[in-house]
Every structure is written in C-alpha cells, then in structure tokens.
N, C-alpha and C positions, 0 to 999 in steps of 0.2 A: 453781623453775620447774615447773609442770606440762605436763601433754601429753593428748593423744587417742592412745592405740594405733592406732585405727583410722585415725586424720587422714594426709593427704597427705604430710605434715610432721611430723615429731615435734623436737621441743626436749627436752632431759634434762641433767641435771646428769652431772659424772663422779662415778662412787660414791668417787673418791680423792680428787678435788678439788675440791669443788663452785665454784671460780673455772675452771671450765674447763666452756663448753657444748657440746654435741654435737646439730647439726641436721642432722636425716636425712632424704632425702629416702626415700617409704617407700609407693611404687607399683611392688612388685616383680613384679607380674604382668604390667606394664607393660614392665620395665627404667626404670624409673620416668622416663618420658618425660614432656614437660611438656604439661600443658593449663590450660586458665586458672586451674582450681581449682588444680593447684600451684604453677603461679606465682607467683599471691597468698600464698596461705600461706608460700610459701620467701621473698618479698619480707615477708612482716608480722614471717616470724619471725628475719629475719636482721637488721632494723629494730630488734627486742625486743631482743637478745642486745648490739645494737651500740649500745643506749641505756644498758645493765645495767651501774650501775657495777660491780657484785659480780662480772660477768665479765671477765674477763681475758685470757682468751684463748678460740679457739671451733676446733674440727672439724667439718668437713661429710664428710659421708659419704650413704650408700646403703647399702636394705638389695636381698638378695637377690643374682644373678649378675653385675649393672650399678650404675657409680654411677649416670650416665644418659645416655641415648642421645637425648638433645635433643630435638625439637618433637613432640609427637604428633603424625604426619600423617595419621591421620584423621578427629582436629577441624578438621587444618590445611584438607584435601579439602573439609570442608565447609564451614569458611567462603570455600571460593575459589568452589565452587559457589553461595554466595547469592552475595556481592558483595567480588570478587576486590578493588576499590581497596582494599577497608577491614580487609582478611587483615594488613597488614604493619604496622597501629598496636599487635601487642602489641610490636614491638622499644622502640618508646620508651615505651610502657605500662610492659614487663612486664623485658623482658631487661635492656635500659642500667641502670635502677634497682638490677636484683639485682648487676650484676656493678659498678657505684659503689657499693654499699654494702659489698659485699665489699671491693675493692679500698682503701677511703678507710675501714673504720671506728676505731677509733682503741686498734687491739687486733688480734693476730697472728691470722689466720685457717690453718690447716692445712688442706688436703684429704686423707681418706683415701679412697683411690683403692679400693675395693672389686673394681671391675671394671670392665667397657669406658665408656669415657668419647667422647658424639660430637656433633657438631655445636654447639650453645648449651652442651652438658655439657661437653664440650672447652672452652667459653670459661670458664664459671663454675670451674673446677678451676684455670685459668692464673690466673683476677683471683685466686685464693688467695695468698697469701704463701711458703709451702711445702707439696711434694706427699709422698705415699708411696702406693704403688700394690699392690695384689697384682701378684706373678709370674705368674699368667693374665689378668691386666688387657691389652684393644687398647685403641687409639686411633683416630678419625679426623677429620678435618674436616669429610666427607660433604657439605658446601658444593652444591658444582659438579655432583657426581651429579645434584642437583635443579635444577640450572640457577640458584643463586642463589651468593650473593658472602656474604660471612663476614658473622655478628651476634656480639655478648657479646663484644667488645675485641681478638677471636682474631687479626683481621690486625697489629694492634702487639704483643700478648704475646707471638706465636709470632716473630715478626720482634729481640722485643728480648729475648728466649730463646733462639734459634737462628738468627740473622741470616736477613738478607733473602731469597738466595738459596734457603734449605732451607723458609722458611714459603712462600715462592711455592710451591714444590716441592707441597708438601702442599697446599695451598688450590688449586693448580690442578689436579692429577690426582686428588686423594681418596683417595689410598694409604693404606693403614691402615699402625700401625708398633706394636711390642709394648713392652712394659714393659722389658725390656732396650734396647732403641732409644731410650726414653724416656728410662731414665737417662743412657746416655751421650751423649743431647744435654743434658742439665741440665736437664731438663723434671721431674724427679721426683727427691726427693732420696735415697729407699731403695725397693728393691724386697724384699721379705716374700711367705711364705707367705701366700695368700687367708686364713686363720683368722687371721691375726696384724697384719693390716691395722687394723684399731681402735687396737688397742692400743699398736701403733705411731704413730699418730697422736695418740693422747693421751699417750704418755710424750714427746713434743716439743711437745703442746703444755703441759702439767704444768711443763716447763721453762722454757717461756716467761712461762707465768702467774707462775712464783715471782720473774722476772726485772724489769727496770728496763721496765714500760710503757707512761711517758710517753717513754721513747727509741724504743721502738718502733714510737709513733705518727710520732714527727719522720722516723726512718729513712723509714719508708713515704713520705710526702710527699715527701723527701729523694728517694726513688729515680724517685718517679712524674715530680717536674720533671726530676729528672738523665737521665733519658731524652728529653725531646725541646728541652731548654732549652739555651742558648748557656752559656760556660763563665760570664761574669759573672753569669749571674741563678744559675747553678751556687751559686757561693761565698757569694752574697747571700744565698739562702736557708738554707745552710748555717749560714754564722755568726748569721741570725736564730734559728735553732734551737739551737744552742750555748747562745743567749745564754740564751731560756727555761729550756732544762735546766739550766741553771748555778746560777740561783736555788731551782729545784726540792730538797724533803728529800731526794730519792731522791741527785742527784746527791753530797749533803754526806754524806752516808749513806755511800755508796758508796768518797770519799775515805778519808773516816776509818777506813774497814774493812782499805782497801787497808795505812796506814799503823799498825793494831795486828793487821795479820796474819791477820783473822778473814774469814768469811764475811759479804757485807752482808747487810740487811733490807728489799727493796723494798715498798713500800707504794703505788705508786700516785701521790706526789703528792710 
C-alpha cells in the first residue's frame, strides 16, 4: 500500500503486520473534520482496504488531538448560503457509503479513538466493530445543537450499544460524555494513555488478522440482522452461515488443531 503524507487520508501497512491496514484520517489542523475532499478519499480508501485480499483486518484512527469532529461547518455554511435544498445530498453521497462500508466489509474494522470523536465522527467510530480510545478522548453527538437529527447510523448504533433510553438521552441534549463514560457503557472496549492509543488498536487488530476471518465476516452479518430481525430469520440466517463455515479450510483446520492440542493456522479460506 502506498500513501501521500500530505493527502487527507493516508493508508499504510502495520510495520508488524503487513495483513493489518491503518487509515488515518490526517486534517489535524482541522481536528480532522470532514469536507468533501475527505470524504472521498476516507470513502475510496476504506473501499481499497475492504476489496484487499491481503488485508485482514483494518484501524481507523486520526492523527493529531481529534479523531474527528464531523462536518466541516464552514463548507457546511457555504453551501447553505448558495443552495440550502442541495447541502444534504453529501448524507447519501458521502456518509451512508462510508459507514456501510465500514460496517459490512468482510474483515474486523477497530477504531482507535485518538481523541474526541463528534457528530458523523461519532457515527464512523460506532459502524467499527471495536473501539479503544485515549483517556482524554470526549464524545458527543452535537446533532440537535445545530438543529438537525443524527447521520452515519448514530440513532441505531447508540440505541443497540446503550439502549434506547440513554441514546435518546444523548441525541437529544448533546451532552458530551468522556472516555470513562464511554467504557462503561460498552461504547469502547479499553481506555489507554493518548501515546498508546495506535498501538493498542493494532495489537487487537494483529489478533484478529491472525484469526478465523471468514467467521468474522459471518459474525458481522450475524449481528447486523440479529439486531433488528424477528427470532426465525434470527436462526435461519445463522445456520446459513454455520453451514458455509463448515465446508470452509479454516474451519477443518481449526477442528483438527483443537483435537492434536496445537495452535490453528487460519488462512482466510
């Protein structure tokens, strides 16, 4: 994988493991807030990462004091001052795309939570798989401050993260909430030292890469329906997934390891 230093976006390999990418977003004079130039690029390069067999798992992160603080609103400002109807086509341009791609690509996404995370950056961080955050990492939904209603999947992630009553909570006052609050709603799975936030994001996802996954992908699907599906399509889709893994090397791998006492070898397939 190459990169631009300078680009909105950067993609890089881990120096441990080159099956593990690392897309940063990388407008830290910004708090790297999004404007269209980064949303394309976070959308082309999370596209790239999620087409790469050789990847196996991916981190998102940020560089600087924020991962991101969502919409630049002073592109936003200006396109309401040409022509307000046409401000709200980047949600299905730009946001839906990035956080289905995150959310569906068929390999463990991690967030490392660098720093504050708000509005669209709050949604892009939840569609992840797992978080870790620095210990001076906020939060917020910043929604309703502006007069508008949640984008990037935020009203079902926070909802099927924190139940319905505490994601209202948040979407409707705009409360900010800190990295300890964070964990102990289950919204982040470790809170670290701000210098130790990468690195904690890549030794989980290092783990994951070396791990079973085509289970990984089924899991994800598995959870995405089991959230809003009745219990029959529950199980149905379940034991369709069973049944693919079952045929899979990984899984025959997997048995045999279990039954000569060794460590498996997953491969992918």
């Amino acid at each position: 994988m190459e990169t631009n230093s300078g680009a909105p976006v950067l993609v890089t390999p881990d120096e441990k493991d080159p099956a593990v990418a690392i897309v940063t977003l990388n407008r830290p004079d910004k708090r790297n807030s999004l404007t269209v130039e980064v949303k394309e690029a976070l959308l082309a390069a999370l596209e790239r990462v999620a087409a790469d067999s050789a990847v196996r798992a991916v981190v998102l992160t940020g560089t600087g004091r924020s991962f991101c603080v969502g919409q630049d609103l002073a592109e936003h400002v200006a396109s309401l001052r040409g022509d307000a109807s046409t401000s709200f086509g980047t949600v299905e341009k730009h946001y839906n795309p990035i956080v289905r791609t995150i959310a569906t690509m068929p390999k463990p996404v991690v967030c490392g939570l660098n720093g504050g995370a708000a509005g669209a950056g709050l949604g892009f961080a939840m569609a992840c798989d797992l978080r870790v955050a620095a210990d001076t990492a906020t939060f917020v939904t910043a929604f309703s401050a502006i007069g508008l209603t949640a984008d990037s999947g935020l009203s079902a992630t926070l909802v099927h993260s924190m139940g319905a009553a505490r994601a209202t909570e948040l979407l409707l006052l705009g409360e900010s909430f800190d990295a300890a609050q964070a964990q102990a709603s289950g919204l982040v799975r470790a809170v670290v030292p701000v210098g130790e936030v990468l690195e904690a994001a890549l030794e989980l996802a290092r783990r994951l890469a070396a791990g079973p996954t085509l289970a990984y992908a089924e899991i994800k699907k598995a959870v995405a329906i089991g959230a809003v599906s009745s219990l029959d399509t529950v199980l149905a889709n379940e034991g369709a997934g069973q049944a693919r893994l079952g045929v899979t090397r990984d899984h025959r791998e997997a048995v045999e390891a279990f039954l000569e006492k060794r460590r498996p070898s997953f491969e992918g397939r």
